[in-house]
DRENVEXLUM-905228 format. One record per residue: residue number from 0; x, y, z of N, C-alpha, C in turn. Coordinates in steps of 0.02 Angstrom, whole numbers, padded with zeros to 5 digits. Atoms other than C-alpha are relative to their C-alpha. Example, Ala and Ser with C-alpha at 12.3 -4.5 7.8 and 13.67 -1.06 7.14 Angstrom:
// DRENVEXLUM-905228
ZAVEX resi    n_X    n_Y    n_Z   ca_X   ca_Y   ca_Z    c_X    c_Y    c_Z
ZAVEX    0  00045 -00059  00000  00615 -00225  00390  00045  00060  00000
ZAVEX    1 -00042 -00059 -00003  00684 -00053  00357 -00039  00055  00037
// end
This chain:
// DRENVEXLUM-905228
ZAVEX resi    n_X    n_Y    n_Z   ca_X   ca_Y   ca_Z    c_X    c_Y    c_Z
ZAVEX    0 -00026  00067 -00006 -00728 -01192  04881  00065 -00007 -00040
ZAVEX    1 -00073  00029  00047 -00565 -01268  04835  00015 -00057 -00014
ZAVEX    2 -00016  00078 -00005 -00496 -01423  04773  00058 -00024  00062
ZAVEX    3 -00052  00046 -00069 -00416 -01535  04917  00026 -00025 -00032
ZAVEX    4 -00038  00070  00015 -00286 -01667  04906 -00022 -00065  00079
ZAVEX    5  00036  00029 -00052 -00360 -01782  05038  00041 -00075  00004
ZAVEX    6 -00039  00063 -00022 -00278 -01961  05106 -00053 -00033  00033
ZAVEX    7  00050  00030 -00035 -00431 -02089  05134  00048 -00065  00034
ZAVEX    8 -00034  00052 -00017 -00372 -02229  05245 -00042 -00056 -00014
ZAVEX    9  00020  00067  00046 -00391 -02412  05173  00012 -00051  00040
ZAVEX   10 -00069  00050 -00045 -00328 -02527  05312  00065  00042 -00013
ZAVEX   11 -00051 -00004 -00016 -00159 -02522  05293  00032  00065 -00054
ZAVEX   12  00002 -00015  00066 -00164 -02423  05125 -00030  00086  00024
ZAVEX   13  00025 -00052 -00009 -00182 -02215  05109 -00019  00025 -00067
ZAVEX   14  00006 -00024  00055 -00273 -02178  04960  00007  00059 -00036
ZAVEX   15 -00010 -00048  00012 -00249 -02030  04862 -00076  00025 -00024
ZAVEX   16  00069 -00017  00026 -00403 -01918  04817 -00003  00092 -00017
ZAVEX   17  00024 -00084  00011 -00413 -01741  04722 -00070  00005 -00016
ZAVEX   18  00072 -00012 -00001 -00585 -01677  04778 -00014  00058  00008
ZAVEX   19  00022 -00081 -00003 -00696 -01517  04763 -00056 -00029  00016
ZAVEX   20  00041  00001 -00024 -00828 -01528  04865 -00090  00073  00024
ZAVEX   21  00048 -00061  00003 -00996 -01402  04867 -00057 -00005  00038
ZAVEX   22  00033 -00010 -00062 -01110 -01449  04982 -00017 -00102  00007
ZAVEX   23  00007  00070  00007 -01161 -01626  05074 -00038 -00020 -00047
ZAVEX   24  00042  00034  00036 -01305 -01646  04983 -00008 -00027 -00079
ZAVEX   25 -00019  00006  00074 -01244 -01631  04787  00013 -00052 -00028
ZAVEX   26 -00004  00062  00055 -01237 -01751  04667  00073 -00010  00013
ZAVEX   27 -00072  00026 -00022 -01050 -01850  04681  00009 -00035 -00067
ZAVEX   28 -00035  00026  00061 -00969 -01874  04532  00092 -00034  00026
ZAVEX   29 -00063  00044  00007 -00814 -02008  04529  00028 -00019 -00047
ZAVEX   30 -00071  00000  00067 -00665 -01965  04386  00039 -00068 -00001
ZAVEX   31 -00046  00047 -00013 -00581 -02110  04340  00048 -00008 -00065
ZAVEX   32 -00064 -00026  00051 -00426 -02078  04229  00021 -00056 -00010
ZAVEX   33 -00041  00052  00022 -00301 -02188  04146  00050 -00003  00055
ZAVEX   34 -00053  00004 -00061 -00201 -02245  04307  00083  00007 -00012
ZAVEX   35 -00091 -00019  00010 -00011 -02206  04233  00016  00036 -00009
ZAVEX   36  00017 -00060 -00038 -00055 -02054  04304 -00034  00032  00048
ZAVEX   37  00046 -00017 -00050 -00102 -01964  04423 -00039  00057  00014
ZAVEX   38  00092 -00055  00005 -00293 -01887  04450  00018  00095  00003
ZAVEX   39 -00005 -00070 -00002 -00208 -01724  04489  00021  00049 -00089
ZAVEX   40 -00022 -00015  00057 -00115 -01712  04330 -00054  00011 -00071
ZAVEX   41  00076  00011  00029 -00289 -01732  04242 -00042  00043  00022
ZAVEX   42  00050 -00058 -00031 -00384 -01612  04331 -00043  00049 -00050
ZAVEX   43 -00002 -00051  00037 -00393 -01505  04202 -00093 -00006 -00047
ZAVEX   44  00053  00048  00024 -00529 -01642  04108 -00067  00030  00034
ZAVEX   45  00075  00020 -00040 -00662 -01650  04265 -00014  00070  00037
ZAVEX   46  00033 -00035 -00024 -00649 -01503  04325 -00050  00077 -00010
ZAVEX   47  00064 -00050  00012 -00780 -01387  04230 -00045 -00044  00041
ZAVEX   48  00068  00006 -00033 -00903 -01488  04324  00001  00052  00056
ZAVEX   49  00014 -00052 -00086 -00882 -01363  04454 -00076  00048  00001
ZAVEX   50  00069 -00030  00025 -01006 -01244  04368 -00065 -00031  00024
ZAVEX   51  00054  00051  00004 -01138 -01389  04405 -00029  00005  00064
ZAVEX   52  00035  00014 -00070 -01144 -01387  04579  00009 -00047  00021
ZAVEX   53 -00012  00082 -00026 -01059 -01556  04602  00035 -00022  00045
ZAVEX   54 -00057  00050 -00035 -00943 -01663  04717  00040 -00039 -00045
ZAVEX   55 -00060  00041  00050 -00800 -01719  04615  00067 -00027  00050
ZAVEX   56 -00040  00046 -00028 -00682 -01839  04680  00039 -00067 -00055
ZAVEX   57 -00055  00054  00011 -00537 -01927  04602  00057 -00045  00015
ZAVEX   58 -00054  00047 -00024 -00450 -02070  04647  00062 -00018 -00033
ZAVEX   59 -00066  00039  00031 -00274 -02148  04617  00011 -00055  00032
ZAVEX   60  00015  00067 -00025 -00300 -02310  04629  00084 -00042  00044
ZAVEX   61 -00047 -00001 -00035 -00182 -02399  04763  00072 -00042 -00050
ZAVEX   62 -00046  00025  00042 -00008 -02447  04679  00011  00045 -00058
ZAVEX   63 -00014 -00044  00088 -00033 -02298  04546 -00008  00070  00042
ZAVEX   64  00014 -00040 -00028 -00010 -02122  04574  00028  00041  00072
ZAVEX   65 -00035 -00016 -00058  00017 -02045  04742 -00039 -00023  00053
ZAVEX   66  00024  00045 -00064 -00073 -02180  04835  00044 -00038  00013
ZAVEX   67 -00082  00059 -00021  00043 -02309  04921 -00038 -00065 -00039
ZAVEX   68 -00004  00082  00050  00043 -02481  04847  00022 -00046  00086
ZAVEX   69  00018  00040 -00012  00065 -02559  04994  00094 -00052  00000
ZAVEX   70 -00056  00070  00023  00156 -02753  04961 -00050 -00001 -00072
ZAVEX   71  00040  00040  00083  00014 -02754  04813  00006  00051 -00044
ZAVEX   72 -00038 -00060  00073  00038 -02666  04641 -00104 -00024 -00014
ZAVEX   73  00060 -00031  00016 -00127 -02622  04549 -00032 -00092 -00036
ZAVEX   74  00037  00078  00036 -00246 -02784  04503 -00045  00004 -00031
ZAVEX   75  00084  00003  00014 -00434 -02810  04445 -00019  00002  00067
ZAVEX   76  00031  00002 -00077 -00472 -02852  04625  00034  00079  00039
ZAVEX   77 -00007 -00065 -00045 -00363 -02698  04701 -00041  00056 -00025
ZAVEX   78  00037 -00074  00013 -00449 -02573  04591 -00080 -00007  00004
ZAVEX   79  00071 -00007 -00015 -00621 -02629  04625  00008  00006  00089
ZAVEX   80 -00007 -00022 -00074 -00584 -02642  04811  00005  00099  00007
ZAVEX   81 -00010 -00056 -00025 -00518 -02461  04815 -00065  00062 -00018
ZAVEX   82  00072 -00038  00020 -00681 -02391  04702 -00050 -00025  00054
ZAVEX   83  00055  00024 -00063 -00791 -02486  04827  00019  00049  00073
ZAVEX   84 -00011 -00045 -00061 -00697 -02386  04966 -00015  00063 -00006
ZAVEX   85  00022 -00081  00001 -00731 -02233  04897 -00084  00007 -00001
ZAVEX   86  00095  00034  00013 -00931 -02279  04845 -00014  00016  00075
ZAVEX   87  00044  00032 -00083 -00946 -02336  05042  00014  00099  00016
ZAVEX   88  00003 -00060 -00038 -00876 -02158  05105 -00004  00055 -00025
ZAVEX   89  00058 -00068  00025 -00954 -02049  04997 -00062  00000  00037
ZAVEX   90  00070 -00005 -00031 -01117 -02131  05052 -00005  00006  00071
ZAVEX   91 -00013 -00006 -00099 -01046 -02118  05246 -00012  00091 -00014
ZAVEX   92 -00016 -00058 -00019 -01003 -01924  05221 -00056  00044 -00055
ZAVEX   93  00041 -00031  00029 -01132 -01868  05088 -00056 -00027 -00012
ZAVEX   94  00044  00034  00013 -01245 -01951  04999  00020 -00061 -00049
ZAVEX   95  00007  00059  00074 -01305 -02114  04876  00000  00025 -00070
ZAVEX   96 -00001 -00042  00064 -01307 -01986  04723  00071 -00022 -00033
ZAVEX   97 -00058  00004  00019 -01157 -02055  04651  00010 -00042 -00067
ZAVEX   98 -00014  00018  00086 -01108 -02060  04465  00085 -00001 -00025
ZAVEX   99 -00040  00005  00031 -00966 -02122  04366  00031  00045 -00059
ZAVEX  100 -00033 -00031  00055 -00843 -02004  04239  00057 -00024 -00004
ZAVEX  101 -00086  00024  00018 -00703 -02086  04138 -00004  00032 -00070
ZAVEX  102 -00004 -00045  00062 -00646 -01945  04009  00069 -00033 -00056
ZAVEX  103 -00061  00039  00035 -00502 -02073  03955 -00013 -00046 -00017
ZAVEX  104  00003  00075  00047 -00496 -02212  03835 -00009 -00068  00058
ZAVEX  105  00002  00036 -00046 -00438 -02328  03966 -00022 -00003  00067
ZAVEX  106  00063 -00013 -00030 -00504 -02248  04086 -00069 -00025  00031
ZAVEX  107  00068  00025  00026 -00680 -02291  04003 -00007 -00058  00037
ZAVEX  108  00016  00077  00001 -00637 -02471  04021  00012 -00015  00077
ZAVEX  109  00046  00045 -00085 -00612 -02486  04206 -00048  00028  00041
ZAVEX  110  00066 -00043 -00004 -00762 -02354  04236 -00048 -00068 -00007
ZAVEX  111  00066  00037  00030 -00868 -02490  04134  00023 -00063  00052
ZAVEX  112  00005  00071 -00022 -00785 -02649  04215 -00016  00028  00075
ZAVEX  113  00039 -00001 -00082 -00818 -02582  04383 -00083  00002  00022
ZAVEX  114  00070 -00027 -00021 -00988 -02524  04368 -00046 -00078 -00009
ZAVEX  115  00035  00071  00019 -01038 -02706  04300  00008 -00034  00082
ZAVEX  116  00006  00008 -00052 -00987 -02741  04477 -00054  00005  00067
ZAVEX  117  00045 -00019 -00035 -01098 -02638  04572 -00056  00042  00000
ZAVEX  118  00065 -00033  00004 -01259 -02571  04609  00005  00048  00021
ZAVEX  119  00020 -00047 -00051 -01229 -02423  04700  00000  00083 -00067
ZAVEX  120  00012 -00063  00051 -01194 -02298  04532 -00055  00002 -00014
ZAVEX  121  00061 -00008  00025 -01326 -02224  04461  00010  00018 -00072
ZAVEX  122  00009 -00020  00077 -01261 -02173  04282  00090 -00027 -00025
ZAVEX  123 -00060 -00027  00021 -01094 -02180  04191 -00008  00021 -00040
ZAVEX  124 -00004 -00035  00067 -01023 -02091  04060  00076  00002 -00027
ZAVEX  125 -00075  00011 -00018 -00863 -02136  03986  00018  00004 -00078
ZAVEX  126 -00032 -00032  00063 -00746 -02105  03831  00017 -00037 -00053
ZAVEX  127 -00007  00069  00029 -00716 -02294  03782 -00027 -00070  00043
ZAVEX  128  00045  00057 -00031 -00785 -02443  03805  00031 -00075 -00006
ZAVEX  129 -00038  00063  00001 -00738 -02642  03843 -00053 -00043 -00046
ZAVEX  130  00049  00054  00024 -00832 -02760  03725  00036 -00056 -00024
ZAVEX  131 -00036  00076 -00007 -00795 -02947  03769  00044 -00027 -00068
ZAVEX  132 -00034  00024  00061 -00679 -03031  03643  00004  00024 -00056
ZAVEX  133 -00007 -00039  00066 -00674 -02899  03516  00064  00049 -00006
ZAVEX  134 -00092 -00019 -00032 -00492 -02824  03528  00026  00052 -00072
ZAVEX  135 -00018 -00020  00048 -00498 -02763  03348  00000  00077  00002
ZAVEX  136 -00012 -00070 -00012 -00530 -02582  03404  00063  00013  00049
ZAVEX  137 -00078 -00022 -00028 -00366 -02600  03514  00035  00009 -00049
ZAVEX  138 -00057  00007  00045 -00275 -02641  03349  00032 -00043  00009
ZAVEX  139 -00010  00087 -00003 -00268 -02835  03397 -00048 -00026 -00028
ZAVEX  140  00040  00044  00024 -00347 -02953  03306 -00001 -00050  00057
ZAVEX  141 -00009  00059 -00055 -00415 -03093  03450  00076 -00024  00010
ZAVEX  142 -00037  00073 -00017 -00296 -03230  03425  00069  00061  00020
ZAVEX  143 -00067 -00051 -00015 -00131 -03079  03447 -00006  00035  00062
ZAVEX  144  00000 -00037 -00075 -00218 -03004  03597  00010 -00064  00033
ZAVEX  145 -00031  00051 -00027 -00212 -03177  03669  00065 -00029  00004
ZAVEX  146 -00062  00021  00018 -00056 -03213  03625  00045  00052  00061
ZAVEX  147 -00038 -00083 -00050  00012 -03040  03727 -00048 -00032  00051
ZAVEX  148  00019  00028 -00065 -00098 -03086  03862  00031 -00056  00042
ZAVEX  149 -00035  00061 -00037 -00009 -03250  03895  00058  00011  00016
ZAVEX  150 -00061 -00046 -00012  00154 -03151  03887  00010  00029  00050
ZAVEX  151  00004 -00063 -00036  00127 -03005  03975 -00011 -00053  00086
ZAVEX  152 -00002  00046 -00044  00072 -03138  04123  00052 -00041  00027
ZAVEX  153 -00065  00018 -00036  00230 -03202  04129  00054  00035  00021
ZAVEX  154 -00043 -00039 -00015  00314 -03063  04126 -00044  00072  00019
ZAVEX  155  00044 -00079 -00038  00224 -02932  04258  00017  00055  00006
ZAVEX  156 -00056 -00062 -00031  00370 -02822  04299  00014  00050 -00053
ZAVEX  157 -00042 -00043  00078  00441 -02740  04135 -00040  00044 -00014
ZAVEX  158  00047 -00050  00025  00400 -02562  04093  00025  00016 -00063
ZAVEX  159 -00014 -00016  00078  00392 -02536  03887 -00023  00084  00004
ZAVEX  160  00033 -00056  00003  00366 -02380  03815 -00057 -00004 -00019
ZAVEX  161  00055 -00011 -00007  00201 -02308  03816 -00004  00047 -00108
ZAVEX  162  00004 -00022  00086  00145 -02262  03600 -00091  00001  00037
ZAVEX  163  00068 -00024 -00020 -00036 -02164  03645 -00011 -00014 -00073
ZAVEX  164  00015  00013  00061 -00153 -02201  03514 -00016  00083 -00037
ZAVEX  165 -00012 -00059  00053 -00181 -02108  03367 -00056  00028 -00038
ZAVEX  166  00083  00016  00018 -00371 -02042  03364 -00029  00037 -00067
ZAVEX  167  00042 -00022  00062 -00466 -01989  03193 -00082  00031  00020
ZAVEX  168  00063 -00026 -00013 -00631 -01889  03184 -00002  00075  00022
ZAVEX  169  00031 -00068 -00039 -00719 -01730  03250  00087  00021  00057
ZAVEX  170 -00027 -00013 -00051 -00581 -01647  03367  00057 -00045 -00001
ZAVEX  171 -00037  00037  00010 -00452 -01770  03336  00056  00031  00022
ZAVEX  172 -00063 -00005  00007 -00318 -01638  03348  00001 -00007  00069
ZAVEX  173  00023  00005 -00079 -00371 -01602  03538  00015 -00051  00010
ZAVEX  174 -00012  00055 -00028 -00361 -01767  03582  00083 -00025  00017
ZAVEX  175 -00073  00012 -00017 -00179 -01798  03511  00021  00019  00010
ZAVEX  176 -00028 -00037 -00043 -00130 -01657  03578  00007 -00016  00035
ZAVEX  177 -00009  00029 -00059 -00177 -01698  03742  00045 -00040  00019
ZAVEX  178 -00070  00045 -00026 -00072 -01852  03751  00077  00055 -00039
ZAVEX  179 -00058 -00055  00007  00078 -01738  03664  00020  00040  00081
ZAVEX  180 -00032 -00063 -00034  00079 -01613  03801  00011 -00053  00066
ZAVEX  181 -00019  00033 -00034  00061 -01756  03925  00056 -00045  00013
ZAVEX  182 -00045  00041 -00004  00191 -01851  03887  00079  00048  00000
ZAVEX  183 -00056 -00045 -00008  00305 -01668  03865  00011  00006  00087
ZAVEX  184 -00003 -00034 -00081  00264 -01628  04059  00023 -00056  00052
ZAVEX  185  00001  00058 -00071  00255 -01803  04153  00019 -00048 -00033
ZAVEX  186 -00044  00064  00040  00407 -01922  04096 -00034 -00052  00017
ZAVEX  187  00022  00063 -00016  00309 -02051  04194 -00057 -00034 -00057
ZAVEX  188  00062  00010  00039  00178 -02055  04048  00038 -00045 -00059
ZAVEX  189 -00031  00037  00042  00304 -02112  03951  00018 -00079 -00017
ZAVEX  190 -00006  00057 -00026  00319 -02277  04013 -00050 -00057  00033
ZAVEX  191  00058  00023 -00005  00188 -02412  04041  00011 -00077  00034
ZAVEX  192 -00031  00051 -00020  00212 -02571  04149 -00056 -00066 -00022
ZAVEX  193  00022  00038  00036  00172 -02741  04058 -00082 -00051  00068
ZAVEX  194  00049  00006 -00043  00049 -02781  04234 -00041  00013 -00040
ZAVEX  195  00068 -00031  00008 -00067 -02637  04183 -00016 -00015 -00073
ZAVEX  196 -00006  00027  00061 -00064 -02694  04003 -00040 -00058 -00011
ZAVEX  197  00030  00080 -00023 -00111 -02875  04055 -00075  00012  00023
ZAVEX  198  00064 -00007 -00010 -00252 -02792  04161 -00056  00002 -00051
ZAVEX  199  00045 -00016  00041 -00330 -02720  04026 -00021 -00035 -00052
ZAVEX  200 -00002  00069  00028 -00308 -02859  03905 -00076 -00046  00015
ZAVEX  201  00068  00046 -00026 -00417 -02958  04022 -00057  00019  00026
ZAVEX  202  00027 -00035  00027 -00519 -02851  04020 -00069 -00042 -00045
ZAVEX  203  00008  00018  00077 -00573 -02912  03840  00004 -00076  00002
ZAVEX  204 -00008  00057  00016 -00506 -03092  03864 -00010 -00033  00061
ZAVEX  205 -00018  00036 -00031 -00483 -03169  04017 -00098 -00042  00008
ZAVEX  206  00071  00013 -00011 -00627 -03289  04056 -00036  00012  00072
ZAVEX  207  00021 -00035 -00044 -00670 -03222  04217 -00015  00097  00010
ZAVEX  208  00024 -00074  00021 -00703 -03052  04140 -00074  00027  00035
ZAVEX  209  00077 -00015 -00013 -00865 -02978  04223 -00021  00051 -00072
ZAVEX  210  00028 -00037  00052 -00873 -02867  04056 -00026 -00073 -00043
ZAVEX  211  00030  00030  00048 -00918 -03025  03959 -00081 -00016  00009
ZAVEX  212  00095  00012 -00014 -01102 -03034  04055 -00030  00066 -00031
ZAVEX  213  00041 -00054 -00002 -01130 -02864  04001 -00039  00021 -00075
// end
């Protein structure tokens, strides 16, 4: 087996999808990376599951990546729409065995806000996590993440630079490595648009958060 680059159609929309596939019946694992990049560039992360015997499939959510965008740029609603499209035609072309992997910080967090969505995963497993109104592990205190939230909302367009965080602990160097070599290879990493920023934000704040039921 090899990894594909595959083009699911969305309506109007051609998603992007690096998949390794091993037989129909296998468990279906779904990578979900930090979108200001793209799943290929990451590969590197998801794909020891191969050893396992799995179905791995990563998306680039539409508006990020080397999926088209469309007239729409990346939302809360586009990126659960496009995980729901993949969910439905996994379970068309394989099976219901289908589990969540987000090996990225941010990642984590739309892994978790999606899955609060729907019933059809059966596990996740993810690298960071969203917990409602608590912002202080971003390195915002509430009232300052709010404050950028109301900002960033007015201003959707503007791409700042991208400052990866700066992790402590077990393995720590690994980690900042990682972003290092990422940001040497793929200038686009460098750069972060105040949208996806906002997304994640609300995330944490907005009051229509589905992470705050969880």
């Amino acid at each position: 087996m090899d990894w594909k680059h595959i083009e699911l159609e969305n309506g109007e929309l051609k998603l992007f999808c690096n998949s390794y596939i091993t037989n129909k019946t296998a468990m279906n694992i779904i990578c979900i990376h930090t979108p200001i990049i793209s799943a290929v560039a990451l590969q590197q992360i998801y794909e020891p599951f191969i050893k396992y015997g799995v179905n791995i499939f990563s998306l680039d959510f539409s508006g990020t990546g080397k999926s088209d965008n469309g007239d729409k740029k990346l939302s809360r609603k586009s990126f659960i729409a496009d995980l729901d499209f993949i969910v439905n035609y996994i379970e068309s072309n394989y099976s219901s065995n289908i589990h969540l992997y987000a090996p990225t910080g941010i990642g984590g967090m739309f892994a978790q806000y999606y899955a609060t969505t729907s019933t059809k995963i059966k596990s996740l497993a993810q690298f960071n996590c969203i917990n409602y109104k608590k912002t202080a592990g971003m390195g915002y205190p509430l009232l300052i993440a709010k404050i950028m939230y109301f900002f960033l909302k007015l201003f959707p367009n503007i791409m700042i630079p991208y400052k990866p965080p700066k992790y402590q602990g077990p393995r720590h160097e690994e980690d900042n490595g990682f972003y290092k070599d990422m940001m040497a290879k793929y200038p686009s990493f460098k750069n972060v648009g105040t949208k996806f920023l906002e997304i994640v934000l609300a995330f944490f704040i907005a009051k229509d958060s589905v992470a705050k039921i969880v």
